[in-house]
N, C-alpha and C positions, 0 to 999 in steps of 0.2 A: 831180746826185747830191751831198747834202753828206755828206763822207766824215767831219769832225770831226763831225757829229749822229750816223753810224753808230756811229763808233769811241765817242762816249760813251756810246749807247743801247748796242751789241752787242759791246763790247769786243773781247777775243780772237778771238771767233765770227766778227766783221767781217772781219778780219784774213786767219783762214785760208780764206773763202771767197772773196775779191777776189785774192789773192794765188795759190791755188787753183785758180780759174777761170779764171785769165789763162793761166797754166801751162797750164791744161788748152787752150787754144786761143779762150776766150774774150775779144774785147776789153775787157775791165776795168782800170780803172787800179788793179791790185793793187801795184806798187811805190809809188803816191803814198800807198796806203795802208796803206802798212808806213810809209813816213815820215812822218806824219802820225800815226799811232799811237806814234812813236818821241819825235816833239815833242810831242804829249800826256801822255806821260809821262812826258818831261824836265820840262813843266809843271805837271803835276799831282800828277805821284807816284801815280795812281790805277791807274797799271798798272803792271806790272814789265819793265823791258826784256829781263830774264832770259826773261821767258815771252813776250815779243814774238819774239824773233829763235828760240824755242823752235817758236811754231805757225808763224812764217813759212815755218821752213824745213823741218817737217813737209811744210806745205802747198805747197809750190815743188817737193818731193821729190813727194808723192802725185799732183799734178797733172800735172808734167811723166810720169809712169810712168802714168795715163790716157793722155794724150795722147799717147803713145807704142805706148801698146796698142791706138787706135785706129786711127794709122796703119797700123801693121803687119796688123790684119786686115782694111782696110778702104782705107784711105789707096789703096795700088798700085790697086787695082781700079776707083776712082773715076777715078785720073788717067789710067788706060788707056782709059774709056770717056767722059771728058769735058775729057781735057787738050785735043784740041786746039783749046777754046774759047777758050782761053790761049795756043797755041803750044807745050804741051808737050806733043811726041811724043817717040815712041820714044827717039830720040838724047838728048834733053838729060834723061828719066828714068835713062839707063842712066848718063850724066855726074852724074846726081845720085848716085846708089847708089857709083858710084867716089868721089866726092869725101866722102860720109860714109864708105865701105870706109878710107880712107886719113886723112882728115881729123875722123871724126867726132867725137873725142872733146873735139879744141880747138875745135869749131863748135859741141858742145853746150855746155862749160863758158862761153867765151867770149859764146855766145847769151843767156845769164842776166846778160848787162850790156848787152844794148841791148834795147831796147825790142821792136821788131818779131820781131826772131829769138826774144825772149823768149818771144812768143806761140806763133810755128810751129815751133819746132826740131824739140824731142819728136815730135812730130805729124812732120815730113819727116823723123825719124829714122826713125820706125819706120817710113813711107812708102816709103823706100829702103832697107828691108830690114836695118837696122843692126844688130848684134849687141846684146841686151839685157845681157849682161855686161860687154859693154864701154861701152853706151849708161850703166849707171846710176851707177858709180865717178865719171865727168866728171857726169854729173847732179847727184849727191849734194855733192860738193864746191865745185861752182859753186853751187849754189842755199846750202847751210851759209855761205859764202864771201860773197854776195850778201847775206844775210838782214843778217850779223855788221856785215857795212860798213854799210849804209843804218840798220840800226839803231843801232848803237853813234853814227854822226853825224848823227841825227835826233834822240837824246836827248841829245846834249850841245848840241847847239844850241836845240834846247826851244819855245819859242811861236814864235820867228822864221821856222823853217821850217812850223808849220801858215800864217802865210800867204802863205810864201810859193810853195805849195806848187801850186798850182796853174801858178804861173812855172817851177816847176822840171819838172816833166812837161812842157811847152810847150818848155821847151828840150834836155830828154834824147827828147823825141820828135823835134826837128828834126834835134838828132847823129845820133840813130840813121837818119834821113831818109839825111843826107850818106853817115852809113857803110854805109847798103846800097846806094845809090847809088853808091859810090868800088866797092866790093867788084863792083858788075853790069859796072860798066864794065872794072876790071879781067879779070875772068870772061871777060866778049865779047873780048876782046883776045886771050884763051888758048883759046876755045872749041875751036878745033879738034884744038889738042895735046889738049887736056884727053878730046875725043872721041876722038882716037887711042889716048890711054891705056885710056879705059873699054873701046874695044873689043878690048885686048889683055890687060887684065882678066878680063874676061867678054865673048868672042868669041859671035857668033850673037845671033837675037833672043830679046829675054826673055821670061820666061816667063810 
């Protein structure tokens, strides 16, 4: 996928659907191409970065609220009938539902800066039953929050970052590698408080 042909053929359009789609649970590299649109138009001048960080963060907001509304009607029912192809039973869905109950809204905001949680947050939020009023405040400021940073320093850096742009998703995907990596092992280490908590939470099986 050349993302700089996109961005110069589909400009904006590019933008909010890669960006969009990722949100929505799509692997796309929708953040490289928010950056990449941001150094094109540091280079070009052909796009506004007003209306860059404008549809990024429409689309980072409408995305993540799909992907969120799919969870929620859909998301639970699938993991009850095909978690345990994965290892997720009972116990560690009802640990997920506690840890977004308590945690959700720094795991959404905070998921819009790593790559992988970037894709599935929404989507496990609403799979764990998260509260939508409280899921879309951390939604909306994280993605506003995200769009502002990659774009304000995509267009001041300008052609340097289309290309090297491809090196930088190669290394915000490895971070985010480590960082869900450091956070699982973490996690294993607490699992069982963590299950004592959930089932003092919400005692009995779920529903």
């Amino acid at each position: 996928m050349n993302l700089s042909h996109l961005i110069d053929t589909y400009g904006y359009w590019s933008v909010f659907l890669l960006v969009g789609a990722e949100s929505l649970g799509v692997p796309l590299p929708g953040e490289t191409a928010l950056i990449v649109a941001g150094a094109y138009a540091g280079h070009t001048h052909r796009l506004s970065p007003w209306a860059i960080f404008a549809v990024a963060s429409a689309a980072a907001i409408v995305g993540d609220n799909i992907g969120f509304w799919i969870g929620d009607k859909g998301g639970y029912r699938l993991a009850r009938k095909y978690g345990h192809w994965v290892r997720l039973d009972e116990r560690r869905l009802k640990i997920g539902r506690y840890v977004f109950a308590t945690q959700g809204r720094k795991v959404v905001f905070f998921g819009r800066f790593v790559s992988v949680l970037r894709t599935y947050a929404a989507f496990l939020a609403g799979t764990s039953r998260m509260r939508w009023r409280r899921f879309l405040p951390a939604n909306a400021s994280g993605g506003i929050i995200w769009a502002g940073i990659y774009t304000t320093a995509s267009y001041l850096a300008g052609s340097a970052l289309t290309r090297l742009s491809g090196t930088i998703d190669l290394v915000i995907g490895g971070v985010a590698v480590l960082v869900v990596a450091a956070l699982l092992l973490f996690l294993r280490g607490r699992i069982d408080k963590l299950a004592l908590r959930a089932e003092a939470a919400d005692p009995g099986p779920l529903e």
